[in-house]
N, CA, C and O of each residue as an XYZ file, in Angstrom:
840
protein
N      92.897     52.658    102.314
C      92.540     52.941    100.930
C      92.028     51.669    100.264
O      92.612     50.588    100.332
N      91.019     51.867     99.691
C      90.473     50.528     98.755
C      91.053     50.139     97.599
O      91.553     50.788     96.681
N      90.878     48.699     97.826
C      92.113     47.900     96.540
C      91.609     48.326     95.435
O      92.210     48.144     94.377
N      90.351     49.000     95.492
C      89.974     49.369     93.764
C      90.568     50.593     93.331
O      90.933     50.960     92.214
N      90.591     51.215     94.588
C      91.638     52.768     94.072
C      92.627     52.425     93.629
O      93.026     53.043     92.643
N      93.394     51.371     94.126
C      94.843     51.570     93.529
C      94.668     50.694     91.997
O      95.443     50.847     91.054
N      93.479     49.759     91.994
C      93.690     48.786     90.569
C      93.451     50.204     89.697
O      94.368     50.370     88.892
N      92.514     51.182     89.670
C      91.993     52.335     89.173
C      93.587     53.007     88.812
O      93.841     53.018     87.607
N      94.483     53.466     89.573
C      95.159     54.302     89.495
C      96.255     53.512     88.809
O      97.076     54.273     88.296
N      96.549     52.143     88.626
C      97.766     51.547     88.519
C      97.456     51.438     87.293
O      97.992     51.889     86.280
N      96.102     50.491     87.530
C      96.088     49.597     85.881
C      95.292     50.097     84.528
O      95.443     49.851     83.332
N      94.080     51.175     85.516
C      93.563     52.053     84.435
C      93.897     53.077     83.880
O      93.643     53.377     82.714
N      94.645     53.858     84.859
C      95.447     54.998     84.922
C      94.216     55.901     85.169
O      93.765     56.631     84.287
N      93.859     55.841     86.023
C      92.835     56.795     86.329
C      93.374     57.848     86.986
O      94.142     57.753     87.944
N      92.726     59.524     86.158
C      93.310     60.260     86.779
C      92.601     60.777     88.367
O      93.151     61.468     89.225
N      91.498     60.302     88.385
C      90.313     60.415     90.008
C      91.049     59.729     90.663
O      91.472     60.160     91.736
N      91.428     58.389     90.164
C      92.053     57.661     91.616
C      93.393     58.064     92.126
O      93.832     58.134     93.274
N      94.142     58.410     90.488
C      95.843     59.150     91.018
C      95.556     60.033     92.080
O      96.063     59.837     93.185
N      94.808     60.974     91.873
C      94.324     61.855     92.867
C      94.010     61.864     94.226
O      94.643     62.524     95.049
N      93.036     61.142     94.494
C      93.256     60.712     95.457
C      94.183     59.681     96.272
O      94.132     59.538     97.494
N      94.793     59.184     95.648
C      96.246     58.852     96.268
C      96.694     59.778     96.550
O      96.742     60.072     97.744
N      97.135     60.504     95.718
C      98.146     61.518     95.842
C      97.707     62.872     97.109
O      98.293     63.867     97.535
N      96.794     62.427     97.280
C      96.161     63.434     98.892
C      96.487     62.764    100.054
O      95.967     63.026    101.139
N      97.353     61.882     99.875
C      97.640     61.491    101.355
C      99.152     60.957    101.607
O      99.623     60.181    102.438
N      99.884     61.926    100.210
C     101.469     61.467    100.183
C     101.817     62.994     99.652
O     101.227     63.335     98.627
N     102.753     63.974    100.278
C     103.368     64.869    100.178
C     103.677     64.779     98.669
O     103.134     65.423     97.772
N     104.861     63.660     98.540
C     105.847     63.273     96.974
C     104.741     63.404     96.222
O     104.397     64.520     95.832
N     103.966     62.168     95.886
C     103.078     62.182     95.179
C     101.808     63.603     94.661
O     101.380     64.111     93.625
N     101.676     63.708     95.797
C     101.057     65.356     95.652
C     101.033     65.966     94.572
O     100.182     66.086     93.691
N     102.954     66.681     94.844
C     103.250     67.150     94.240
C     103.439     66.613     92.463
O     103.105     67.336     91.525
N     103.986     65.337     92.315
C     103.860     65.212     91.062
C     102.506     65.038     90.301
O     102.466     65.075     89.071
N     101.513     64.867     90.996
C      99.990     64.757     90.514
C      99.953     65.945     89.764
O      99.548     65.927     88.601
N     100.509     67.441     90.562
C      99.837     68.434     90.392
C     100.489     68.692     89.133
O      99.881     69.172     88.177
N     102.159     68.273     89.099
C     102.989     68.630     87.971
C     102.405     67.976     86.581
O     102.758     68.460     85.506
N     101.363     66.692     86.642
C     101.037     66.510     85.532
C      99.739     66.635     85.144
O      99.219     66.271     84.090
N      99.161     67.295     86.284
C      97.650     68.028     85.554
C      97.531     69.024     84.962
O      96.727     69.486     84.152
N      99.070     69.559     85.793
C      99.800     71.223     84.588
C      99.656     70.821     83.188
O      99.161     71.411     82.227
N     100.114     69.873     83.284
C     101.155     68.864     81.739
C      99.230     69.218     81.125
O      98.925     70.214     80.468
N      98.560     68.487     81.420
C      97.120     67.898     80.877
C      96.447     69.251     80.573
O      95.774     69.267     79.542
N      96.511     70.378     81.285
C      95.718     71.363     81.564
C      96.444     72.209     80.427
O      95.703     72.936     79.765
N      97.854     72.205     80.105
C      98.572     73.119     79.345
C      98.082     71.891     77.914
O      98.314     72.593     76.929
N      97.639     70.719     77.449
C      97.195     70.456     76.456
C      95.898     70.762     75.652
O      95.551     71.033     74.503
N      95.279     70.530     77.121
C      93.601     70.865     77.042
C      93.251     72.804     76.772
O      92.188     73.222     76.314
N      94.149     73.486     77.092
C      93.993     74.714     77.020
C      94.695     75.525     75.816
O      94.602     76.721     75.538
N      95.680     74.141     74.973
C      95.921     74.905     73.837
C      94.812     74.110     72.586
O      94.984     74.217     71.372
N      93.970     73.525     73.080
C      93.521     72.732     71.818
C      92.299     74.118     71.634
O      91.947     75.107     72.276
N      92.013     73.528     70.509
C      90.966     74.350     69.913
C      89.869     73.868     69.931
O      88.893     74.610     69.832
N      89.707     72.364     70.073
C      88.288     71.361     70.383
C      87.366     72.163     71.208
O      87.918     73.257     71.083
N      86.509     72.346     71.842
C      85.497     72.992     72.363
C      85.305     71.693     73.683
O      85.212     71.780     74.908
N      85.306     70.708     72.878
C      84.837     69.349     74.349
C      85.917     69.765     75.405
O      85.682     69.704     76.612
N      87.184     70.218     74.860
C      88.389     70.312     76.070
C      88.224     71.137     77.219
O      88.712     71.018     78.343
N      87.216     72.257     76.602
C      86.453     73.077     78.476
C      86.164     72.409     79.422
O      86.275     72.866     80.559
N      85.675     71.031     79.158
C      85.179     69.901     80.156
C      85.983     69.851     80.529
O      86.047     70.573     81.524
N      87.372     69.030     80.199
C      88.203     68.633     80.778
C      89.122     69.806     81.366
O      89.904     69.585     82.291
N      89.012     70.785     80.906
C      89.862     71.653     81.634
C      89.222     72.228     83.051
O      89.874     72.318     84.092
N      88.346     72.463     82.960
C      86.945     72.380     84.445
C      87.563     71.244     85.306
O      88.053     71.485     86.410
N      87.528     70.061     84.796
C      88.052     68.688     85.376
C      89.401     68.965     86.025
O      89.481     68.508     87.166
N      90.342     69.519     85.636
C      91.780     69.231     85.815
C      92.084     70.388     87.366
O      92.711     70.195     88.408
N      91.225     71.682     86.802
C      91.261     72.847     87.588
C      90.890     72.502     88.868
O      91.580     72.865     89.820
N      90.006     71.923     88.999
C      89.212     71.185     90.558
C      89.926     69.797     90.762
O      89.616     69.416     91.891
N      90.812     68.809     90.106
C      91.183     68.326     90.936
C      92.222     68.659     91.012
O      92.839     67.755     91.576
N      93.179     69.851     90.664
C      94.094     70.904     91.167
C      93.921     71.533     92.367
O      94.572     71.456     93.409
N      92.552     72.429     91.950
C      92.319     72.581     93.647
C      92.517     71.687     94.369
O      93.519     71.752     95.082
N      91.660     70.553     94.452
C      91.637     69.482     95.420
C      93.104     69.207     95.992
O      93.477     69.537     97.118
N      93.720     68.679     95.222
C      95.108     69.099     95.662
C      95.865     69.813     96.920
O      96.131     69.476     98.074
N      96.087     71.015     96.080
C      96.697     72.332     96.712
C      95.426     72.819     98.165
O      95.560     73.740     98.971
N      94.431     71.954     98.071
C      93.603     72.398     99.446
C      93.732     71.266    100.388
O      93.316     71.213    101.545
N      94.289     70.489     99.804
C      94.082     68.723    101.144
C      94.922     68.776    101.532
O      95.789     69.370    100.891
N      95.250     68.217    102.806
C      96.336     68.210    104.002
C      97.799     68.500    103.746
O      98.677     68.768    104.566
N      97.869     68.388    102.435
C      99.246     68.634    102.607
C      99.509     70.216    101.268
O     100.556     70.533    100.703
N      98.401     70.744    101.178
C      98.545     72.113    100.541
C      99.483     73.303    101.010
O     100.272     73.817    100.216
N      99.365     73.744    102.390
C     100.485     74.917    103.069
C     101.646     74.193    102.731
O     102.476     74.712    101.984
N     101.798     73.144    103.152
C     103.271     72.146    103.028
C     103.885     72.509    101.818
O     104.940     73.133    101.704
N     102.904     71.927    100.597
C     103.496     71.459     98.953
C     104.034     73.238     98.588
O     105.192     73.494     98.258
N     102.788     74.461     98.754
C     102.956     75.407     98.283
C     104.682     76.596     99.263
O     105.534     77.379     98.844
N     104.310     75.994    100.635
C     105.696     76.337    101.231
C     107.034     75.594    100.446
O     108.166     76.062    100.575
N     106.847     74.784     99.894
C     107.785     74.571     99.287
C     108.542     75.097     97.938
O     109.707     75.128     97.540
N     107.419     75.447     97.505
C     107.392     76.197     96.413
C     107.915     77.270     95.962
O     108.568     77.547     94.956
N     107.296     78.197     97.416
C     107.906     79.048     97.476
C     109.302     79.260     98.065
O     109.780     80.394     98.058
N     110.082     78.067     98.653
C     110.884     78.277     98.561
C     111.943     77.876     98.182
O     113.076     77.951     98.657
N     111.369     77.255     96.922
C     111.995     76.327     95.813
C     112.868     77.640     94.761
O     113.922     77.446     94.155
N     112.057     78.976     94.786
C     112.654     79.895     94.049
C     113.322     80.974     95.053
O     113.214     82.199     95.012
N     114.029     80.187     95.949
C     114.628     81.212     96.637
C     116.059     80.338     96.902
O     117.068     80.927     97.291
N     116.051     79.089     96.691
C     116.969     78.319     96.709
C     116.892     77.096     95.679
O     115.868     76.451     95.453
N     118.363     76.848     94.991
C     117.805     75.703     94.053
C     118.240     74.075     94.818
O     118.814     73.117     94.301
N     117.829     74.208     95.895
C     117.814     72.799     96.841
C     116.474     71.784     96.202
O     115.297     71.971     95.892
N     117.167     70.952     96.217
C     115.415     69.941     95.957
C     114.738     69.374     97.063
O     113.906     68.468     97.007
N     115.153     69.974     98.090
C     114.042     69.604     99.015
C     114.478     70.838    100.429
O     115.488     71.542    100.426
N     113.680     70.820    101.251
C     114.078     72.155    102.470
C     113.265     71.372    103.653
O     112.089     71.045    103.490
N     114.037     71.077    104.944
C     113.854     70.480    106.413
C     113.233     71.386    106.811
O     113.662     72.540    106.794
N     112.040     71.033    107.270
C     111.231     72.071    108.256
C     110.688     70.784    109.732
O     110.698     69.566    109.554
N     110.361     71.306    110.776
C     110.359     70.215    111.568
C     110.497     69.112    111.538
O     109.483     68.452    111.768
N     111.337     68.623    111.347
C     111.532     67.137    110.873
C     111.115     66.730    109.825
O     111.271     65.510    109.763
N     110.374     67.394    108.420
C     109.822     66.741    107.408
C     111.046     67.403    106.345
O     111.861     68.296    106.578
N     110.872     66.771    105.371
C     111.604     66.633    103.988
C     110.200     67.299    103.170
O     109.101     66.767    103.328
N     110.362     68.416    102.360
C     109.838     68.632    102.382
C     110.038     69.003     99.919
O     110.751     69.824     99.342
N     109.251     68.165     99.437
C     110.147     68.199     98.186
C     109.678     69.533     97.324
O     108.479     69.811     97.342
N     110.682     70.451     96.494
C     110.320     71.437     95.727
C     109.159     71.141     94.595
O     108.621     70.043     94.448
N     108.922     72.119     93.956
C     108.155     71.859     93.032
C     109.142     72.364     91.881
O     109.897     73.333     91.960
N     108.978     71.510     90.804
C     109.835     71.539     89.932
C     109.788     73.055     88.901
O     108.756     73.687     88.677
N     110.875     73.334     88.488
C     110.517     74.894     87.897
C     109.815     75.038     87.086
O     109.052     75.995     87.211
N     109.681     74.085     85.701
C     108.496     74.509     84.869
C     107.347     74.051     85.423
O     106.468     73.922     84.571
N     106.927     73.677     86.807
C     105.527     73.521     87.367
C     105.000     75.256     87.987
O     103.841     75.665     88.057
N     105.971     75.830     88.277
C     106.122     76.952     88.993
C     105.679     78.085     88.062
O     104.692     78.818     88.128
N     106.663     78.026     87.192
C     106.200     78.954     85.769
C     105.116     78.742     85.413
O     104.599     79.771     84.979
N     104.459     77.862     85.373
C     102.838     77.690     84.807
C     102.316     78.177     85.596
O     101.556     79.110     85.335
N     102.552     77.659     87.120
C     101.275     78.351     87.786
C     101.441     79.740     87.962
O     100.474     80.479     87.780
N     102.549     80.197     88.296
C     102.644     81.757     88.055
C     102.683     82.517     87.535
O     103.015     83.689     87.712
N     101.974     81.375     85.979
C     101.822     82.661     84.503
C     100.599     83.557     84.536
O      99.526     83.036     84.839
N     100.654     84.934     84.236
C      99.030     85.225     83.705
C      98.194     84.631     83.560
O      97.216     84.894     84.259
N      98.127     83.820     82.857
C      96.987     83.114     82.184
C      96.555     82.187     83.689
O      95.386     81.905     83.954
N      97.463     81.890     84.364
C      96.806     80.816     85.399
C      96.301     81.097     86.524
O      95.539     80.344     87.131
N      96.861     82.763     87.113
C      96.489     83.748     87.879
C      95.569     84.076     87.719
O      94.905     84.063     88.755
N      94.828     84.577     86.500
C      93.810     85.208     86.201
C      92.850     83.910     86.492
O      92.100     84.211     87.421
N      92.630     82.715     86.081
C      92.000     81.835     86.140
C      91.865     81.590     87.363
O      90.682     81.292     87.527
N      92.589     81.534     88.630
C      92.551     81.529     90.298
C      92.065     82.656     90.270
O      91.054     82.484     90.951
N      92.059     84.258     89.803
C      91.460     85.211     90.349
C      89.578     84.705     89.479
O      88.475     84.612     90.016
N      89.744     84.625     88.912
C      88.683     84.455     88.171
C      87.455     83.426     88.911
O      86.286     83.675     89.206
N      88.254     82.222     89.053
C      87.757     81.353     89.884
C      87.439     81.479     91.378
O      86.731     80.599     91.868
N      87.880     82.464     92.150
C      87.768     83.127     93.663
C      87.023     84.090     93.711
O      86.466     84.502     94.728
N      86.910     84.697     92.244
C      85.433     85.842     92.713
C      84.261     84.608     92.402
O      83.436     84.517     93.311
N      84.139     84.012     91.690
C      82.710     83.104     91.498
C      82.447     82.412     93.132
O      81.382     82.259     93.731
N      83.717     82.112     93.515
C      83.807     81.059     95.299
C      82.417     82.349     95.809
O      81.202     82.399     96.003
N      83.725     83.277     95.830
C      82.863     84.400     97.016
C      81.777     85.214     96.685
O      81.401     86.121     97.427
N      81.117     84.880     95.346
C      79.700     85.252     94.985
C      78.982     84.198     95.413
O      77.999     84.503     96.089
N      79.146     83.189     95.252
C      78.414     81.934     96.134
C      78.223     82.133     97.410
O      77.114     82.550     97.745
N      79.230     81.894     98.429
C      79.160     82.414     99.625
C      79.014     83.515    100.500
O      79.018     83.591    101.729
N      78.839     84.628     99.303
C      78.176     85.707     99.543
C      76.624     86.207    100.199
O      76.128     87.065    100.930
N      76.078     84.382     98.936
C      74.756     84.700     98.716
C      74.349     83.954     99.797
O      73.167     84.229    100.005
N      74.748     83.155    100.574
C      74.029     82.657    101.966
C      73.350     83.221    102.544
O      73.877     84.233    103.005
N      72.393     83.099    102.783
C      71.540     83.500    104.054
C      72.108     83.558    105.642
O      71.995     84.577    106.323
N      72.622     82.539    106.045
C      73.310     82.453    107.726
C      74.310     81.608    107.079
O      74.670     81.285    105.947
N      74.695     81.322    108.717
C      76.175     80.078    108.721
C      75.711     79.100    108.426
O      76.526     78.535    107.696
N      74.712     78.416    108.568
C      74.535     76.917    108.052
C      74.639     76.893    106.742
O      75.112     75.876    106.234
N      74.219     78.010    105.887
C      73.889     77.660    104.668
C      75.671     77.615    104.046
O      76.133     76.723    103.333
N      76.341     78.702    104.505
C      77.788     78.780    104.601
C      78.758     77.349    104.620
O      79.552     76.960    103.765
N      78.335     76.658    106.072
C      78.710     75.527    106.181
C      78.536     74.574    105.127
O      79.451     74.018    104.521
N      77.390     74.428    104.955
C      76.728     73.394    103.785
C      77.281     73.256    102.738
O      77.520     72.243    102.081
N      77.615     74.904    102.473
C      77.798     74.898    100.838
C      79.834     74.469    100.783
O      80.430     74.345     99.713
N      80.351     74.360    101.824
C      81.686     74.148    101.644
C      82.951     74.686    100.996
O      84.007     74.080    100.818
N      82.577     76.216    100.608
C      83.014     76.588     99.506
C      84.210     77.406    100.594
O      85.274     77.317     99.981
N      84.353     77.826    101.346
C      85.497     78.196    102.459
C      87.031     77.898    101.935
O      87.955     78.630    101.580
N      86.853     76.431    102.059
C      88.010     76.116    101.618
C      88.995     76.499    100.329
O      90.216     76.512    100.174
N      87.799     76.818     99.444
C      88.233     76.869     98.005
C      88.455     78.241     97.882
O      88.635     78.742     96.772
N      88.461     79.005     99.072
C      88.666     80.613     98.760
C      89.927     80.845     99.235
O      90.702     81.701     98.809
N      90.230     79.622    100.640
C      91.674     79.915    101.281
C      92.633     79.185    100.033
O      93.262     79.740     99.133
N      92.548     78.336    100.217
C      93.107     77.742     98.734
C      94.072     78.406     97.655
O      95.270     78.429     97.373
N      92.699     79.002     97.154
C      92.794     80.605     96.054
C      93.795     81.462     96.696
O      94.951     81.407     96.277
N      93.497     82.240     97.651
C      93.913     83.122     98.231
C      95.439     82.417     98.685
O      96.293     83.301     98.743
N      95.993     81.023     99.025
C      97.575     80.579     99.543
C      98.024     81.039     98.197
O      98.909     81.891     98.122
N      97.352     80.422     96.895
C      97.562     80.359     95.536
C      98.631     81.494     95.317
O      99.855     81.456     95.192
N      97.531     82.722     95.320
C      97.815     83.999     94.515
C      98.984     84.682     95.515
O      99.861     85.455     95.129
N      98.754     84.140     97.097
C     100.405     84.371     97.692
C     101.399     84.016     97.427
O     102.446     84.483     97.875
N     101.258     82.771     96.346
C     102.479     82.221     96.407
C     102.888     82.715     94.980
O     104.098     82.908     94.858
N     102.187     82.935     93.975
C     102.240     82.263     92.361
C     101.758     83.833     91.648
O     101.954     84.036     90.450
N     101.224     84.706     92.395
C     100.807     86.137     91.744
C     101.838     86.718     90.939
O     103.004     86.877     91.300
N     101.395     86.998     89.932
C     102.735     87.710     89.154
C     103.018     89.165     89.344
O     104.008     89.599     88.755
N     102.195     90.126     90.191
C     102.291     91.038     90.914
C     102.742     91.181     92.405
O     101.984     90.617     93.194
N     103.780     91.795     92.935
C     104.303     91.488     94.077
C     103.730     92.017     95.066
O     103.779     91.579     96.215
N     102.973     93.281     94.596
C     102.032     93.839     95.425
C     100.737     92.874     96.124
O     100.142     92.739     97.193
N     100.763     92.257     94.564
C      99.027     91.642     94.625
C      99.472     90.343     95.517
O      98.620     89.701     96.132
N     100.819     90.007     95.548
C     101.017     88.729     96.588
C     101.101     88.760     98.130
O     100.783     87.873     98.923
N     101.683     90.179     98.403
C     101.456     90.595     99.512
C      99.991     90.758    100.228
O      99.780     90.435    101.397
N      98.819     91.419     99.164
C      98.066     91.837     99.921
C      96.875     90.446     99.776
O      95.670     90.555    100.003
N      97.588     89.168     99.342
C      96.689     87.925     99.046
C      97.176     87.161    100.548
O      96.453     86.422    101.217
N      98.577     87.550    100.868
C      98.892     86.883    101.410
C      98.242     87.679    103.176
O      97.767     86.921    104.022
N      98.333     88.986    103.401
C      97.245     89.862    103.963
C      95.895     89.769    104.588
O      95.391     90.017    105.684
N      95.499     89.278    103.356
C      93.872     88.813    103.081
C      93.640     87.747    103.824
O      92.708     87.727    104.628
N      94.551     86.619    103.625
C      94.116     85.092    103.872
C      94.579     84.943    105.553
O      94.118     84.082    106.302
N      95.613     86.007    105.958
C      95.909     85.850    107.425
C      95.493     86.993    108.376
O      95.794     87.164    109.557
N      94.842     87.616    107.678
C      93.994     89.130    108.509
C      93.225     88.296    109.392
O      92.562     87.311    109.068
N      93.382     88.797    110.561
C      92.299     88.517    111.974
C      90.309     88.362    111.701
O      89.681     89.408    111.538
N      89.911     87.639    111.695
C      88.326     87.601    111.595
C      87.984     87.105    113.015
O      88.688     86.177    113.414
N      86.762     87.686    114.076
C      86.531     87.522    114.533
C      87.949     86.841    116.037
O      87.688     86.114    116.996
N      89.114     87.355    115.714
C      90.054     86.637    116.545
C      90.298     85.374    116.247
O      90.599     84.529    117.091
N      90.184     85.158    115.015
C      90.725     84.041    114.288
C      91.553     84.654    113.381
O      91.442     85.815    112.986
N      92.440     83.799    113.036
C      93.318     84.100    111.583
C      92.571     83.194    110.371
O      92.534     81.971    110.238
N      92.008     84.229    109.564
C      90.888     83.741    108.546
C      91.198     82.382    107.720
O      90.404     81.529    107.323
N      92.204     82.433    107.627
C      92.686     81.083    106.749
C      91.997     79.448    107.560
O      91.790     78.342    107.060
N      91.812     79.944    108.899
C      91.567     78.717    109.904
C      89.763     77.931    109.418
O      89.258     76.820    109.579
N      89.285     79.278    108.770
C      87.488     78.665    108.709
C      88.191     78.172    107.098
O      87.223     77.822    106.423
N      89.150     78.061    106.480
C      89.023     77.246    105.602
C      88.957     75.214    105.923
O      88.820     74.261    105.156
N      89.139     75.334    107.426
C      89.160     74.062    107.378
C      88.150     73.415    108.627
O      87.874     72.233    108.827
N      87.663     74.762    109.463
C      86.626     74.683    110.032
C      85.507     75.481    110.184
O      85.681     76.635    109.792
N      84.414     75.228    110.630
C      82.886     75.537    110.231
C      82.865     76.771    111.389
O      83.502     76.864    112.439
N      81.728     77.814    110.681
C      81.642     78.796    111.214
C      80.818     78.441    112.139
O      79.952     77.628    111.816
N      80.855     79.007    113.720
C      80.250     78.836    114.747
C      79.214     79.513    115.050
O      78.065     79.071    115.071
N      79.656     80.943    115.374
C      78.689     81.844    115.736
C      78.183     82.687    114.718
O      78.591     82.684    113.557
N      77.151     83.520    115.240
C      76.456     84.099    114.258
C      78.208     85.807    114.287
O      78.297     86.743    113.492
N      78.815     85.606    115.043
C      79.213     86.859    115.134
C      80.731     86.441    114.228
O      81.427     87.428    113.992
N      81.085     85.574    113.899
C      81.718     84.614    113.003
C      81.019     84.851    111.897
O      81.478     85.634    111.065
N      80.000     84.327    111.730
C      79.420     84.928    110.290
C      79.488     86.235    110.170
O      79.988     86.493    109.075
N      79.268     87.043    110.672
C      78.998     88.396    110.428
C      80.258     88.834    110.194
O      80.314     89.603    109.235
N      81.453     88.580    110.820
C      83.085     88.746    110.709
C      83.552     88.090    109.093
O      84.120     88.677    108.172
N      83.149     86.896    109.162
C      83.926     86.398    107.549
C      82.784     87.335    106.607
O      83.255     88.208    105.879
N      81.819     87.203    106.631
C      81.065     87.816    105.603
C      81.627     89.379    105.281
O      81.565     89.850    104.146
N      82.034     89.920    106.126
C      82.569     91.151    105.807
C      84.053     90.899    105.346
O      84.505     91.514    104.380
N      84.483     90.378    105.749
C      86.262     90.025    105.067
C      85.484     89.390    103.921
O      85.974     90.121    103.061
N      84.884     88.820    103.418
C      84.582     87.653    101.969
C      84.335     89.351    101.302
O      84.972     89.593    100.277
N      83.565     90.323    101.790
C      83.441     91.289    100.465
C      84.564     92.441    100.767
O      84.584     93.436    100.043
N      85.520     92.296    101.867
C      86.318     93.612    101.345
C      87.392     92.265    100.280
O      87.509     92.772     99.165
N      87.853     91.378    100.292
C      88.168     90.677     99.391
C      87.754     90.659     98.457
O      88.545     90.824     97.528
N      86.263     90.448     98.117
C      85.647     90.842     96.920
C      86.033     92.002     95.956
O      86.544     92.002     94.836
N      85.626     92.945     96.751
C      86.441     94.347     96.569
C      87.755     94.782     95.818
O      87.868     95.498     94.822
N      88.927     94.009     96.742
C      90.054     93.971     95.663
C      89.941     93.298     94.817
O      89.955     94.019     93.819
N      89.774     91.822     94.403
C      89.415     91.601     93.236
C      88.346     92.241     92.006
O      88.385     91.822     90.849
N      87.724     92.950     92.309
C      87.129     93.854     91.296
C      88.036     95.004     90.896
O      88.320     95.319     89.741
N      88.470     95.614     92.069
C      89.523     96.487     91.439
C      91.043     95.831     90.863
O      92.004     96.525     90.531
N      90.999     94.456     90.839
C      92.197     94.229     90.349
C      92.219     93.485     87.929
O      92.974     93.160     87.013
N      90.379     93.736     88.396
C      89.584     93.396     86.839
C      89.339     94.888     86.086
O      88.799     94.941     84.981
């Protein structure tokens, strides 16, 4: 990591550089995410109009987050942070830390659901509109649908709708378990033709869930 990231994150308080720190430390991760809640729950009660920027800002490096290496990890924890009030749960040898409860409640309010559903039909109108797999590849947007989709498994305020998110993101494509092209590139054309049809019966429920 470059000494300017950390002068950025220490001495400026930059929230780009916290960020990226915080993508390559579990702990940290998680508290990044707990205080972009904090930022995102300010920016979303103001009435200023400039605060859409920043709330655009906070949402993507949220995603960013909950999608970098240690996303299944932070959100497994999560979920089973409300099934036990342990502050942390051993899974192969890792320590693995909860997410704190009023981080949990936010993300699993209405208002923040709808904004992940909201934000996952725009993903998969994008990647809809590709032409082939390269253009697919290029555009990178894969990730940001599995992402969405761990999200609304974990944090849906419908139990139905968590089941069938959680469904969605591990249904078989092409003899893959779909969640996997969130972190690698589609190969074949018969791969494309497989996610492209899972991207619109997904589509699908989310329209019927608007």
């Amino acid at each position: 990591m470059k000494t300017v990231t950390y002068l950025k994150a220490y001495l400026l308080n930059s929230t780009s550089a916290n960020v990226e720190l915080a993508l390559k430390d579990d702990t940290k991760n998680i508290r990044m995410q707990s205080k972009l809640i904090k930022k995102l729950e300010k920016v979303n009660n103001s009435e200023v109009r400039y605060e859409l920027k920043k709330a655009q800002k906070y949402n993507d490096q949220l995603t960013a987050l909950r999608g970098g290496k240690y996303m299944f990890r932070a959100l497994d924890a999560a979920e089973r942070s409300e099934k036990s009030a342990a502050s942390a749960t051993e899974t192969q040898g890792i320590t693995k830390p909860a997410l704190p409860p009023e981080m949990i409640g936010f993300m699993s309010s209405p208002k923040q659901v709808n904004i992940t559903m909201n934000q996952l039909s725009g993903h998969l109108d994008a990647i809809l509109a590709c032409a082939d797999r390269d253009a697919v590849n290029a555009q990178k947007g894969m990730r940001k649908v599995t992402t969405a989709l761990q999200y609304l498994s974990n944090f849906n305020t419908s139990a139905e709708d968590k089941k069938n998110a959680h469904a969605l993101l591990h249904h078989s494509v092409a003899d893959k378990d779909f969640c996997i092209f969130g972190n690698n590139n589609i190969d074949t054309d018969v791969q494309y033709d497989a996610v492209m049809a899972h991207l619109s019966t997904i589509k699908s429920w989310l329209d019927k869930n608007n």
